[in-house]
PDB file with one MODEL, atoms N, CA, C and O in Angstrom:
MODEL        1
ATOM      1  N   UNK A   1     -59.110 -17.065  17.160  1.00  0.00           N
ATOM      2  CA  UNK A   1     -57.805 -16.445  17.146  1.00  0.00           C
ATOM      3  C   UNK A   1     -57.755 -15.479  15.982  1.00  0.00           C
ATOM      4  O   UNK A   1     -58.570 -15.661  15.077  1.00  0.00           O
ATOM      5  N   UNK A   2     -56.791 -14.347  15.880  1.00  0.00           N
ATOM      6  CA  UNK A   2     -57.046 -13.331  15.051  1.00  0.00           C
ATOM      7  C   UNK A   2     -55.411 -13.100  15.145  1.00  0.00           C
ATOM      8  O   UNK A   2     -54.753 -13.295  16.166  1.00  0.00           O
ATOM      9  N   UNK A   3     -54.853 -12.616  13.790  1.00  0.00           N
ATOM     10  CA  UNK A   3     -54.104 -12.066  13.793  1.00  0.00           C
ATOM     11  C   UNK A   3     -54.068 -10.741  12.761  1.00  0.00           C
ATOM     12  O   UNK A   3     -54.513 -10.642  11.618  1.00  0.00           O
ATOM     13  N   UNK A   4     -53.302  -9.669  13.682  1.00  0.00           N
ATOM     14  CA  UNK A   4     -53.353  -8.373  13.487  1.00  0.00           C
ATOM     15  C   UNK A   4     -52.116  -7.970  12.555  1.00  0.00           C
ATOM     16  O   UNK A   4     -51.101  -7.790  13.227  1.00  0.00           O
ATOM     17  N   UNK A   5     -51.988  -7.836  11.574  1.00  0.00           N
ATOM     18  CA  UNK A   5     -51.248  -7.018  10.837  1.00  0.00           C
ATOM     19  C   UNK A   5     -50.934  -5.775  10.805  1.00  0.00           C
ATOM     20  O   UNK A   5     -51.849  -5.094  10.340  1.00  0.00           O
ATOM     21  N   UNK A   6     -49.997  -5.177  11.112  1.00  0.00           N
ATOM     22  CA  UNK A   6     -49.521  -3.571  11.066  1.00  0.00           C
ATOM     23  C   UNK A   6     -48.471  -3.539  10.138  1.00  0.00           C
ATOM     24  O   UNK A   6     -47.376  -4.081  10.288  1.00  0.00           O
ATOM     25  N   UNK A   7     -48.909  -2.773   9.008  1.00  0.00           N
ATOM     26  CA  UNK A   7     -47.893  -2.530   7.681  1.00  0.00           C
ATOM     27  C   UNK A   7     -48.205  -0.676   7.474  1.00  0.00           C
ATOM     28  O   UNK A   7     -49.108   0.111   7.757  1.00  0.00           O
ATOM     29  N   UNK A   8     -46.880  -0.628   6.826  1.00  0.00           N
ATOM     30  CA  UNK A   8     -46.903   1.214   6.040  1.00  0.00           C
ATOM     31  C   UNK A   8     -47.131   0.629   4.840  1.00  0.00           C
ATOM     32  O   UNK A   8     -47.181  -0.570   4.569  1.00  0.00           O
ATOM     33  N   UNK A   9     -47.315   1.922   3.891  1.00  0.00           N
ATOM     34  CA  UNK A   9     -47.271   2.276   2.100  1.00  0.00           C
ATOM     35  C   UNK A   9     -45.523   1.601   1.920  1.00  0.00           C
ATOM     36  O   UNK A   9     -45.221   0.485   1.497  1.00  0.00           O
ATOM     37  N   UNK A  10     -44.855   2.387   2.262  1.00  0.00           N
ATOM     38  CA  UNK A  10     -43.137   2.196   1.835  1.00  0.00           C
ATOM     39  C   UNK A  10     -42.917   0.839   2.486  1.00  0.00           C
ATOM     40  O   UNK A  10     -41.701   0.658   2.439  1.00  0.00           O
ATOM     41  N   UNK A  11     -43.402  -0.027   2.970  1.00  0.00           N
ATOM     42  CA  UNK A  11     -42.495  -1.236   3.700  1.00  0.00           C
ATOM     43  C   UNK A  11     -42.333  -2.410   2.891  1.00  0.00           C
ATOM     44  O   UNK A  11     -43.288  -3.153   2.665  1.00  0.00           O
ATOM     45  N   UNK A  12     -40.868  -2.681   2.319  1.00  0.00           N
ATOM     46  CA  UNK A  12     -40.777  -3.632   1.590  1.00  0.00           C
ATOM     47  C   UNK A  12     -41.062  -4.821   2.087  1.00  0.00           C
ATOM     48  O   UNK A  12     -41.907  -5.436   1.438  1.00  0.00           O
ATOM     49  N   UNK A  13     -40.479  -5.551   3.377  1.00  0.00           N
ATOM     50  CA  UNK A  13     -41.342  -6.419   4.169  1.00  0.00           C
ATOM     51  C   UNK A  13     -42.604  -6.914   4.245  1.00  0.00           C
ATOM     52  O   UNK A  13     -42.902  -8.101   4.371  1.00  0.00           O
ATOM     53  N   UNK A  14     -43.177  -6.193   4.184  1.00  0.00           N
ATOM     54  CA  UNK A  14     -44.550  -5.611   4.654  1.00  0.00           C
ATOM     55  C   UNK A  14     -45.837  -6.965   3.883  1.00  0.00           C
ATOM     56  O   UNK A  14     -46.973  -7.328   4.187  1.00  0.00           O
ATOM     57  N   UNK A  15     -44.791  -7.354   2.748  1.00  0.00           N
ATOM     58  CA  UNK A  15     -45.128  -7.663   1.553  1.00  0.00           C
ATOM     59  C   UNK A  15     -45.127  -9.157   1.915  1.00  0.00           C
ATOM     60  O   UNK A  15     -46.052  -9.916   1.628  1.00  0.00           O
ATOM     61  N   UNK A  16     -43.857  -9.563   2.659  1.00  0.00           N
ATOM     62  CA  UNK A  16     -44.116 -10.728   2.685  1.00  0.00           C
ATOM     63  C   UNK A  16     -44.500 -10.837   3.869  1.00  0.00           C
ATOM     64  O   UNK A  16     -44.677 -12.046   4.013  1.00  0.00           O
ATOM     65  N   UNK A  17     -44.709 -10.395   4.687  1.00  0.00           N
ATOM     66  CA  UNK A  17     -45.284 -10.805   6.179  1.00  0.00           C
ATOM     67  C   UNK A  17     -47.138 -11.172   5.570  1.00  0.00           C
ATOM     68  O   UNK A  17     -47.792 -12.182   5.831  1.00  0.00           O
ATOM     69  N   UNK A  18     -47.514 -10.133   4.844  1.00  0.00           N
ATOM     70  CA  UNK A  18     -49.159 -10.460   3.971  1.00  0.00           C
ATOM     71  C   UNK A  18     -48.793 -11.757   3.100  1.00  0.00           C
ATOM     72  O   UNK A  18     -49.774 -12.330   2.627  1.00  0.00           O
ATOM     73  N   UNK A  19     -48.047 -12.086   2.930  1.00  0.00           N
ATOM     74  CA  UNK A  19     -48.126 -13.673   2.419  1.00  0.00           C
ATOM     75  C   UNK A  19     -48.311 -14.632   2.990  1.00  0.00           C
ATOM     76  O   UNK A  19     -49.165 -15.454   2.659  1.00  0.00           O
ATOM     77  N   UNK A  20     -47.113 -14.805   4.541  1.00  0.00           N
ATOM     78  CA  UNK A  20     -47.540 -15.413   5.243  1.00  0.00           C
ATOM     79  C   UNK A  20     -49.166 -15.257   6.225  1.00  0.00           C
ATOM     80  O   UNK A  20     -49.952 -16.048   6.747  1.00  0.00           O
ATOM     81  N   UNK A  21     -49.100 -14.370   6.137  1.00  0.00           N
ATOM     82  CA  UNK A  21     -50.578 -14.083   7.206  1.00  0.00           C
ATOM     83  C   UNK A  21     -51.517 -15.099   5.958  1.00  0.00           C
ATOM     84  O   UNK A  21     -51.619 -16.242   6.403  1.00  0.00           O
ATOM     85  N   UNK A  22     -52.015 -14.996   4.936  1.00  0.00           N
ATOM     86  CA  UNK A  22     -52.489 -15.470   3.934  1.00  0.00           C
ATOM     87  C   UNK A  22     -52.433 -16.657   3.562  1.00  0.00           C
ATOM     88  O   UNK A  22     -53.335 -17.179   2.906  1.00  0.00           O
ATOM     89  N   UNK A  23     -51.297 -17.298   3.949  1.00  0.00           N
ATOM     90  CA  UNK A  23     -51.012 -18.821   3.941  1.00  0.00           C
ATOM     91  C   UNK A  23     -51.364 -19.189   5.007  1.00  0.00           C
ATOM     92  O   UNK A  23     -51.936 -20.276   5.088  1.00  0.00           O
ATOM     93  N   UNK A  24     -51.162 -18.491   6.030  1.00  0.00           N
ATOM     94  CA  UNK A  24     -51.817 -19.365   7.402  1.00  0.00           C
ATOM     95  C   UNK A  24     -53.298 -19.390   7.508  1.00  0.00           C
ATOM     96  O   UNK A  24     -53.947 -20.336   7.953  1.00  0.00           O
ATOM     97  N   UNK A  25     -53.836 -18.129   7.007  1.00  0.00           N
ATOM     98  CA  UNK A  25     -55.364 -18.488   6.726  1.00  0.00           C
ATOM     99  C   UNK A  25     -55.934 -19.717   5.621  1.00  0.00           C
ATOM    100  O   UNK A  25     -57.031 -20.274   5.643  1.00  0.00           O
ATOM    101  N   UNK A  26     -54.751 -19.936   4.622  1.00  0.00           N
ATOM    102  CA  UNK A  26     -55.722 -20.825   3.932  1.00  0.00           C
ATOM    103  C   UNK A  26     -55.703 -22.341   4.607  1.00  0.00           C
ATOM    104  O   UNK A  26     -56.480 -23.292   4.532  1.00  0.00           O
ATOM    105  N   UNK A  27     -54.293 -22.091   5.388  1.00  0.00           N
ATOM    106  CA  UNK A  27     -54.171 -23.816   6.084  1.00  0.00           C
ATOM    107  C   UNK A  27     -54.706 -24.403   7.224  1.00  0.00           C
ATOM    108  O   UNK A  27     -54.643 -25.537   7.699  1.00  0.00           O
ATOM    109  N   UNK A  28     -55.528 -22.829   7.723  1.00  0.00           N
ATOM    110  CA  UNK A  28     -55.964 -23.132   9.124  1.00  0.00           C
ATOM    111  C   UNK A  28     -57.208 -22.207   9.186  1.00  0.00           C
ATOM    112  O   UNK A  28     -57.126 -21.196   9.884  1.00  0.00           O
ATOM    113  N   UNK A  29     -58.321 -22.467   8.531  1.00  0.00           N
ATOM    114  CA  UNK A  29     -59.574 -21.633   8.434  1.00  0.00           C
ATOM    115  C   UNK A  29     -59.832 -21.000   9.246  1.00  0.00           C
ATOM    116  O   UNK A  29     -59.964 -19.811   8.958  1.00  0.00           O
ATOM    117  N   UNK A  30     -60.083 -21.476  10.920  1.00  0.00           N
ATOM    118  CA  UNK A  30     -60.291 -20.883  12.032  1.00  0.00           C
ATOM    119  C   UNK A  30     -59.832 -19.499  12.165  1.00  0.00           C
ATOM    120  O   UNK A  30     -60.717 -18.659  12.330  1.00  0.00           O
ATOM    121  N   UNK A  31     -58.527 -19.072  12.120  1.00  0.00           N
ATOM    122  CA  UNK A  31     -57.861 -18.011  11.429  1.00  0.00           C
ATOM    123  C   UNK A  31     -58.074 -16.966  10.974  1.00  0.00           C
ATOM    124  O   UNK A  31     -58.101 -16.810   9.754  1.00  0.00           O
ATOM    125  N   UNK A  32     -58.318 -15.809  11.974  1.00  0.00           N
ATOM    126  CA  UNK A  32     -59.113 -14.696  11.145  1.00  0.00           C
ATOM    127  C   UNK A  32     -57.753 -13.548  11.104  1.00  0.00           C
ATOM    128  O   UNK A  32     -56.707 -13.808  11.699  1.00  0.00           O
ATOM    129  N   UNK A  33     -57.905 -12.535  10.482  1.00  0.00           N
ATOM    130  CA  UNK A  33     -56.868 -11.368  10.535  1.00  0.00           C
ATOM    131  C   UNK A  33     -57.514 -10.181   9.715  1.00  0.00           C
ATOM    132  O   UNK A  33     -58.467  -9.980   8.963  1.00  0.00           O
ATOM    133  N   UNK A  34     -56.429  -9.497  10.302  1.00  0.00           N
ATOM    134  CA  UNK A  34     -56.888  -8.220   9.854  1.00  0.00           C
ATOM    135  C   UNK A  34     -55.578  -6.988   9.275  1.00  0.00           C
ATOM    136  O   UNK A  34     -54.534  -7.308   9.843  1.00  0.00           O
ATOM    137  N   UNK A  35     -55.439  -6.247   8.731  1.00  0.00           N
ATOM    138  CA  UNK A  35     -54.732  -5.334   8.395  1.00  0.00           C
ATOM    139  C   UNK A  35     -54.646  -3.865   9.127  1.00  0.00           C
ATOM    140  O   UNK A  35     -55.633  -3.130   9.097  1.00  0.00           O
ATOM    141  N   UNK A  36     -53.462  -3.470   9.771  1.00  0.00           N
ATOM    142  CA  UNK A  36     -53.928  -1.914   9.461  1.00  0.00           C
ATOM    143  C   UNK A  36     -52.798  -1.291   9.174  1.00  0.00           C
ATOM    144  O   UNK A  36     -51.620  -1.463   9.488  1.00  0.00           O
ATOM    145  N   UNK A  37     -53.382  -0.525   8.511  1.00  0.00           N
ATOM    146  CA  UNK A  37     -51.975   1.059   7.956  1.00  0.00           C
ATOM    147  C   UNK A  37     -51.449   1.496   9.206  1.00  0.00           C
ATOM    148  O   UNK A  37     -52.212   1.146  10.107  1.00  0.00           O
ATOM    149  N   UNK A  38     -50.751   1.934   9.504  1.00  0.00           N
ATOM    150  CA  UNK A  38     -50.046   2.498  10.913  1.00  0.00           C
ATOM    151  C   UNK A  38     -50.488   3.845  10.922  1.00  0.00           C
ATOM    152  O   UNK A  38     -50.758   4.385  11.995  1.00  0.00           O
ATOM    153  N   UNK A  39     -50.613   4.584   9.596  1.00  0.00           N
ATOM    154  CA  UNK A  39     -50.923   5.870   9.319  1.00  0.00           C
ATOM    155  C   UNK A  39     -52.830   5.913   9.519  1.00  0.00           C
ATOM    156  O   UNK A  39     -53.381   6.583  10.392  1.00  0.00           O
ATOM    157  N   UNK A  40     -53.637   4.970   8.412  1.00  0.00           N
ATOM    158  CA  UNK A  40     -54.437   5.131   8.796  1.00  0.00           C
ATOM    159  C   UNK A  40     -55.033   4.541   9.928  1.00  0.00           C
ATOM    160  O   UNK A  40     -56.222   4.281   9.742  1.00  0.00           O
ATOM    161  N   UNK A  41     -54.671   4.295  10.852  1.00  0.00           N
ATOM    162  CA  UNK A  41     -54.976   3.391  12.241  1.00  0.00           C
ATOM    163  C   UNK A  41     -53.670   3.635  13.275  1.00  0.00           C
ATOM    164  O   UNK A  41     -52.948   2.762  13.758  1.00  0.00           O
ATOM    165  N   UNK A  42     -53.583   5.215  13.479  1.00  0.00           N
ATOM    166  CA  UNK A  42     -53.227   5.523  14.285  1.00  0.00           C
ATOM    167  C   UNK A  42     -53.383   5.106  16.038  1.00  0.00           C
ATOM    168  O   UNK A  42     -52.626   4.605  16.869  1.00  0.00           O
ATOM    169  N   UNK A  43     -54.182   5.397  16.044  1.00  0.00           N
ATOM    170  CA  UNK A  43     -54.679   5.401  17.226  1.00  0.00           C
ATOM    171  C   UNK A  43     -54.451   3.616  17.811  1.00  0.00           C
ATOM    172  O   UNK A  43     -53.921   3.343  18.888  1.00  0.00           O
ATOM    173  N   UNK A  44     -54.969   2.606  16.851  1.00  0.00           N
ATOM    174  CA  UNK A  44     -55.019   1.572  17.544  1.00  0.00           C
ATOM    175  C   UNK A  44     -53.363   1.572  17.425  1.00  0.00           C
ATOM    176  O   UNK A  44     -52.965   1.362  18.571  1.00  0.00           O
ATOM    177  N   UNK A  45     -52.686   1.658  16.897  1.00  0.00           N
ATOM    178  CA  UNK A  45     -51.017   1.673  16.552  1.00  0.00           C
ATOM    179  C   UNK A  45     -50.539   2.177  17.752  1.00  0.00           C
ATOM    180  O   UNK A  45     -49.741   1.640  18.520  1.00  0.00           O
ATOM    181  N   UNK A  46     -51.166   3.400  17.865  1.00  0.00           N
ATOM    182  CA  UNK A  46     -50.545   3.778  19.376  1.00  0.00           C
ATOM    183  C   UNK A  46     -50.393   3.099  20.736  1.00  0.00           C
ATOM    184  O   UNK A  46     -49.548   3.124  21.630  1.00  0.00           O
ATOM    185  N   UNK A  47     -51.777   2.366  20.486  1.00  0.00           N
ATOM    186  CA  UNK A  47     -52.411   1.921  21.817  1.00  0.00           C
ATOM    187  C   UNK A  47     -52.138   0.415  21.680  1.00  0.00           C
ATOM    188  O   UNK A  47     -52.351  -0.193  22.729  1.00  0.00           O
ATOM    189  N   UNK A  48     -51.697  -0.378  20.595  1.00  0.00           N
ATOM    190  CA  UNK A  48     -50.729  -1.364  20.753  1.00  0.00           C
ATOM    191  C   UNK A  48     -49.573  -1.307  20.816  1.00  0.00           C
ATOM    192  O   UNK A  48     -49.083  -2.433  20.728  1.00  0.00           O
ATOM    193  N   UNK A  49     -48.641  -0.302  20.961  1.00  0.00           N
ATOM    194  CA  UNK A  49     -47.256   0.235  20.913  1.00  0.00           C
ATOM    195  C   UNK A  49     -46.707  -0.660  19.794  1.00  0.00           C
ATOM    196  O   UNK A  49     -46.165  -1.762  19.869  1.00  0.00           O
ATOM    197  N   UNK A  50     -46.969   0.046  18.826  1.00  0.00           N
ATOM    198  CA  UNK A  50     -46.275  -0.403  17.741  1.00  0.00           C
ATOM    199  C   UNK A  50     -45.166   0.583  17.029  1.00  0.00           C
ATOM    200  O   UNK A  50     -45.309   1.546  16.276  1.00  0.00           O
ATOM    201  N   UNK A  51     -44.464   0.197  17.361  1.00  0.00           N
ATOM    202  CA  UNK A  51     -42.741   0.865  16.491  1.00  0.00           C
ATOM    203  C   UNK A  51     -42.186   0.557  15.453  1.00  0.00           C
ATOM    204  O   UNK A  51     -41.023   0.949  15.362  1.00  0.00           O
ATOM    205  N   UNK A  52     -42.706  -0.174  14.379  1.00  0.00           N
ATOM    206  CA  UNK A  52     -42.123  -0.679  13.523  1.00  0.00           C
ATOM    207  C   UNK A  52     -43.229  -1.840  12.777  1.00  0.00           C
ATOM    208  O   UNK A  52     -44.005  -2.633  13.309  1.00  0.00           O
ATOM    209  N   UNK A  53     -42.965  -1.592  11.467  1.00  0.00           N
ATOM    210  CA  UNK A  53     -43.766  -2.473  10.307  1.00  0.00           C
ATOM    211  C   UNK A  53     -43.135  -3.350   9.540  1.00  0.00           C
ATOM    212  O   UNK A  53     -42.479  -2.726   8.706  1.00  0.00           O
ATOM    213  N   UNK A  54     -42.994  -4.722   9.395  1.00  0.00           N
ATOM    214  CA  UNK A  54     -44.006  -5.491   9.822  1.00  0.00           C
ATOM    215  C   UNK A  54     -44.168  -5.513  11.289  1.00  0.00           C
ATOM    216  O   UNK A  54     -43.160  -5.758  11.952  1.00  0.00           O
ATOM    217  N   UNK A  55     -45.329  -5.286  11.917  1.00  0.00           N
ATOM    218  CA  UNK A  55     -45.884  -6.213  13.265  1.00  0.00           C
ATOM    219  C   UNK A  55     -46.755  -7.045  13.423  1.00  0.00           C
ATOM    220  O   UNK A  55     -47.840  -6.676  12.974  1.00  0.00           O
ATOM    221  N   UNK A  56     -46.748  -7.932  13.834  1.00  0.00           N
ATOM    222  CA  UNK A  56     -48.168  -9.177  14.132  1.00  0.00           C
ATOM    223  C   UNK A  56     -47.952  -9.258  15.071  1.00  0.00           C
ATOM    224  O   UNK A  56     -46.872  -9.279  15.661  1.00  0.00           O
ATOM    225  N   UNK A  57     -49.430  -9.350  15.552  1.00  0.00           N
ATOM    226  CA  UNK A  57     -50.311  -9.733  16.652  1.00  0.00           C
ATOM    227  C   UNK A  57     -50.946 -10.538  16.640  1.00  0.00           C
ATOM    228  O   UNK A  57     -51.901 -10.433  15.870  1.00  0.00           O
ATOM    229  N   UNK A  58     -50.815 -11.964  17.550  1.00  0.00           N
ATOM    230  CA  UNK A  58     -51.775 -13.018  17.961  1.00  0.00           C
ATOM    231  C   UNK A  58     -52.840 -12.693  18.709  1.00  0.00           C
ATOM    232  O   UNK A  58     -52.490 -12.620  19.887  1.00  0.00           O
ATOM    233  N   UNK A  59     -53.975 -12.465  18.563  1.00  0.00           N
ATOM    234  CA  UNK A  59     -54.764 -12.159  19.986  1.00  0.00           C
ATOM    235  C   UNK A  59     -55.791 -13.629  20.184  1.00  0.00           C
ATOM    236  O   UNK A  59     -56.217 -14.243  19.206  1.00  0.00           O
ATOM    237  N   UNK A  60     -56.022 -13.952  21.324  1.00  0.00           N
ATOM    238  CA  UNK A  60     -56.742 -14.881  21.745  1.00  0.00           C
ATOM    239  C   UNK A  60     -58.534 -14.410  21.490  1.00  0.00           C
ATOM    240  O   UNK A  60     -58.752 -13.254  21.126  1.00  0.00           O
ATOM    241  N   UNK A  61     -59.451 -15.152  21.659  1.00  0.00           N
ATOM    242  CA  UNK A  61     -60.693 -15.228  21.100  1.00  0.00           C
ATOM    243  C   UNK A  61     -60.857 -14.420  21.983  1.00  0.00           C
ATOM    244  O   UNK A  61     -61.879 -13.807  21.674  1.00  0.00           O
ATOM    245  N   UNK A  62     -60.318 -13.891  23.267  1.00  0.00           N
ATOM    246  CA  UNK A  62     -60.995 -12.734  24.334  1.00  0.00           C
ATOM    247  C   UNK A  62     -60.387 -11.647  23.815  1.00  0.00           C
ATOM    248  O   UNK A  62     -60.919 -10.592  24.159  1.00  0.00           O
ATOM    249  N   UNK A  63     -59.762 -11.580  23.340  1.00  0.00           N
ATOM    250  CA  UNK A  63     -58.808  -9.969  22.466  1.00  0.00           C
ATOM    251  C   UNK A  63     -57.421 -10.000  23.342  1.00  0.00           C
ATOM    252  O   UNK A  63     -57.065  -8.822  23.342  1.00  0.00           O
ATOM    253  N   UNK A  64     -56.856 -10.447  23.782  1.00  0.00           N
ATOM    254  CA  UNK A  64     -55.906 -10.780  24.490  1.00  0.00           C
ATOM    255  C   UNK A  64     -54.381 -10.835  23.619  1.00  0.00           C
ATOM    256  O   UNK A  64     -54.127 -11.883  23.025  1.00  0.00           O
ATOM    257  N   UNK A  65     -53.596  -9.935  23.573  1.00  0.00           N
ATOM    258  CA  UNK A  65     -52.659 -10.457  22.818  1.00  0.00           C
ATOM    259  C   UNK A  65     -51.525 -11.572  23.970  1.00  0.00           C
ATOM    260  O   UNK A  65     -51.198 -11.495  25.154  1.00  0.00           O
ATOM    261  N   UNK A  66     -51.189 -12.646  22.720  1.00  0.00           N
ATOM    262  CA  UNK A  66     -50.621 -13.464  23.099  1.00  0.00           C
ATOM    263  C   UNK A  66     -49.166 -13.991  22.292  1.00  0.00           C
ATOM    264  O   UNK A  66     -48.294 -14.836  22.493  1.00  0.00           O
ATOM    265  N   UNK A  67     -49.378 -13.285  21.595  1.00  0.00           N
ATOM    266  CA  UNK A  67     -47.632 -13.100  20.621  1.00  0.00           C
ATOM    267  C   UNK A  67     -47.519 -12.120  19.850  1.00  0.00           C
ATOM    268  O   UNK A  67     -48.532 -11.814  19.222  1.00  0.00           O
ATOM    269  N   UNK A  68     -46.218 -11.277  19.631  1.00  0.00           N
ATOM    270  CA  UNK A  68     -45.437 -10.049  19.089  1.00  0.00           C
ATOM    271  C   UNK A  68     -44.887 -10.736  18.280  1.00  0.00           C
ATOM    272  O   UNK A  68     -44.534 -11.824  18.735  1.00  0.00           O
ATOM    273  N   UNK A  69     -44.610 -10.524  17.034  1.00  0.00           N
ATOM    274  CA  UNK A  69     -43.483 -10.469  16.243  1.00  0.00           C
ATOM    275  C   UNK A  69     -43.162  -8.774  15.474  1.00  0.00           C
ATOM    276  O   UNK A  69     -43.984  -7.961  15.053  1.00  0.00           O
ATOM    277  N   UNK A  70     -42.158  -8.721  15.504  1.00  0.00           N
ATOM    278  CA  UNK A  70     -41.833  -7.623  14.220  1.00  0.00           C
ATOM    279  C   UNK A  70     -40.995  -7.654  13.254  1.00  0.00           C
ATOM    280  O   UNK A  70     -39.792  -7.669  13.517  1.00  0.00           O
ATOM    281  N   UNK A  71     -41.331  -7.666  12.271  1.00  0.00           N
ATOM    282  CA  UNK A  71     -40.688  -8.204  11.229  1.00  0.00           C
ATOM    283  C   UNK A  71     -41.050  -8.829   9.907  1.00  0.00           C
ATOM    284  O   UNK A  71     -41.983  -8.096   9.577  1.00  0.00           O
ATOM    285  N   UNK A  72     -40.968  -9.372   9.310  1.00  0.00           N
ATOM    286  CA  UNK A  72     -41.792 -10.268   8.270  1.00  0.00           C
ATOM    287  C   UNK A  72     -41.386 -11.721   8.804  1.00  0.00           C
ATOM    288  O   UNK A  72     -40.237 -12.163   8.782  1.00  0.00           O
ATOM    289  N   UNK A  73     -42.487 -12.375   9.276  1.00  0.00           N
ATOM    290  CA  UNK A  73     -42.382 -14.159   9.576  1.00  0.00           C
ATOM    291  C   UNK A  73     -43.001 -14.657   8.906  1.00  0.00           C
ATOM    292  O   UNK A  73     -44.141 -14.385   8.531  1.00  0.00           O
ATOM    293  N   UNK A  74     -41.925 -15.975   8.497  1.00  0.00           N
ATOM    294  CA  UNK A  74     -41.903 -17.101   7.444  1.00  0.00           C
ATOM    295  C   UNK A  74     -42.988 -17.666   8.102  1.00  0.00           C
ATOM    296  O   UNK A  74     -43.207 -17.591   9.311  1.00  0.00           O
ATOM    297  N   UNK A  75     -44.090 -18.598   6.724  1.00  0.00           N
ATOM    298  CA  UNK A  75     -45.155 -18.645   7.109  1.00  0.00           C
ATOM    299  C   UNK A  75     -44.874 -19.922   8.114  1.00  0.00           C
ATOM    300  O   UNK A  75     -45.438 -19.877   9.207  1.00  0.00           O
ATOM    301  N   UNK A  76     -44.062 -21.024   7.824  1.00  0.00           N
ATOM    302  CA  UNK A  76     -43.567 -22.015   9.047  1.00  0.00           C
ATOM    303  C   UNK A  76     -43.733 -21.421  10.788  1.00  0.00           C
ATOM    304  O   UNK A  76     -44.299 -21.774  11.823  1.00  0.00           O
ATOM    305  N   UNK A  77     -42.769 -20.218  10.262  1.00  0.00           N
ATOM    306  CA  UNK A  77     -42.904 -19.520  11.808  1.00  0.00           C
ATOM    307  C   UNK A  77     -44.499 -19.161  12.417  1.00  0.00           C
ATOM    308  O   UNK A  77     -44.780 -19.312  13.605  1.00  0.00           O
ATOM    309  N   UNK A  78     -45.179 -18.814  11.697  1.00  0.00           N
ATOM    310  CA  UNK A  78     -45.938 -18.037  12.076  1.00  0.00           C
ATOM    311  C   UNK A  78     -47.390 -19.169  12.240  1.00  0.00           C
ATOM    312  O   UNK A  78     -48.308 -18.887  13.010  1.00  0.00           O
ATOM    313  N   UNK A  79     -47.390 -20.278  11.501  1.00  0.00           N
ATOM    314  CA  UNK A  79     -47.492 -21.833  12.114  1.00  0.00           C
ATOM    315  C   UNK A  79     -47.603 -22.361  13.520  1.00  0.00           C
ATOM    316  O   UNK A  79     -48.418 -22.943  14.237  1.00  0.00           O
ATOM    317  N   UNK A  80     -46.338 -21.855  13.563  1.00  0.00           N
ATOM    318  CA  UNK A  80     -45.750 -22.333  14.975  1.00  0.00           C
ATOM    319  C   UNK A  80     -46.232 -21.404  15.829  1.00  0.00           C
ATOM    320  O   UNK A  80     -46.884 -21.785  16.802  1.00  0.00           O
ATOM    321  N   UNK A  81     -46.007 -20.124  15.623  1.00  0.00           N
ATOM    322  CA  UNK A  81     -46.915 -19.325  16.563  1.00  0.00           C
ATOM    323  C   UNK A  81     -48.183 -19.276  17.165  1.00  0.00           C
ATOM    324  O   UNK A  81     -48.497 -18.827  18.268  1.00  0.00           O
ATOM    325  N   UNK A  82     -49.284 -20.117  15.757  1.00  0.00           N
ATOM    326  CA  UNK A  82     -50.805 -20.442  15.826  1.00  0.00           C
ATOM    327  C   UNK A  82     -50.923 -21.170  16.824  1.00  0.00           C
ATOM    328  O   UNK A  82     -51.332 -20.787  17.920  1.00  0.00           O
ATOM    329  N   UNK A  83     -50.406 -22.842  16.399  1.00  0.00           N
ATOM    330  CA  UNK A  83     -50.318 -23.596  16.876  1.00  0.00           C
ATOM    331  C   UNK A  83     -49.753 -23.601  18.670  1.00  0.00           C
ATOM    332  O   UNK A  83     -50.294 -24.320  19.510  1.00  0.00           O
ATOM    333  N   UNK A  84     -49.058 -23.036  18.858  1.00  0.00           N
ATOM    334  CA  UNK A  84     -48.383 -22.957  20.652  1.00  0.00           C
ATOM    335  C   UNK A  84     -49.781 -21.553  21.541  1.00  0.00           C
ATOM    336  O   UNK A  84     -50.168 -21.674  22.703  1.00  0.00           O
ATOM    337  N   UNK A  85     -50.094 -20.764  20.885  1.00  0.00           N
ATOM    338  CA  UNK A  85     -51.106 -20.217  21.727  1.00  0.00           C
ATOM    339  C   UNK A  85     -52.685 -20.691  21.073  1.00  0.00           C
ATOM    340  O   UNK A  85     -53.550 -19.816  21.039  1.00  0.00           O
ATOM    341  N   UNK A  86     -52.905 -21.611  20.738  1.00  0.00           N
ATOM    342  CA  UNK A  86     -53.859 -21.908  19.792  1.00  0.00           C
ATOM    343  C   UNK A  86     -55.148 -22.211  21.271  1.00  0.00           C
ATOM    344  O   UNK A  86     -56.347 -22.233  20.994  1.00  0.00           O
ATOM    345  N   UNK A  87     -54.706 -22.403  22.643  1.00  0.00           N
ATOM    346  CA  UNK A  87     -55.725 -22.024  22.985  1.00  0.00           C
ATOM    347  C   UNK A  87     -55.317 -21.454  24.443  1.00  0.00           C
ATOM    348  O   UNK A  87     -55.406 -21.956  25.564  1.00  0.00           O
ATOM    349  N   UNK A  88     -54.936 -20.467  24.079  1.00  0.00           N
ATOM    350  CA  UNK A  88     -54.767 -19.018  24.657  1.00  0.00           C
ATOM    351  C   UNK A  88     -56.231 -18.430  24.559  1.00  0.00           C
ATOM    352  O   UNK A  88     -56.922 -18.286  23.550  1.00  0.00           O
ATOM    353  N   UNK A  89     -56.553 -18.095  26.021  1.00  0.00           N
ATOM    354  CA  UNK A  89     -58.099 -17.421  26.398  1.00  0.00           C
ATOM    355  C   UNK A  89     -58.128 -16.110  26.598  1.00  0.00           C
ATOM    356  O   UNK A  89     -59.190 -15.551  26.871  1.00  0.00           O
TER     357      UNK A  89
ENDMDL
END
């Protein structure tokens, strides 16, 4: 499972949504993620229709997304998110 981070330079949010992403990696190793600038990672931004920073993306081990959030989610939430598609194919 992977989760995708989409943050700007200016997003105050932005800040804590990378906390939680960070806490869920340390509590759940399996857990991979990744970051991207919206600016510099245009293209995948586009092609995930992303409108807004914070966004996370759950994707399943096939690349599959399997949960949206936008916003900054509390790391509880975002827990709960792991855990309910945790084996999403």
């Amino acid at each position: 499972m992977k989760l995708v981070l989409y943050t700007s330079a200016f997003c105050a949010p932005c800040a804590a949504a990378r906390r939680a992403v960070a806490d869920v990696q340390n509590l759940v190793p399996w857990v991979t993620s990744i970051e991207r600038d919206v600016v510099a990672h245009e293209t995948h931004a586009e092609a995930d229709g992303i409108s807004s920073t914070p966004t996370l993306l759950i994707l399943s081990p096939s690349g599959r997304e399997v949960f949206r959030a936008e916003g900054a989610p509390r790391t509880d939430q975002l827990l709960t998110a792991v855990a309910l598609h945790r084996d999403a194919a």
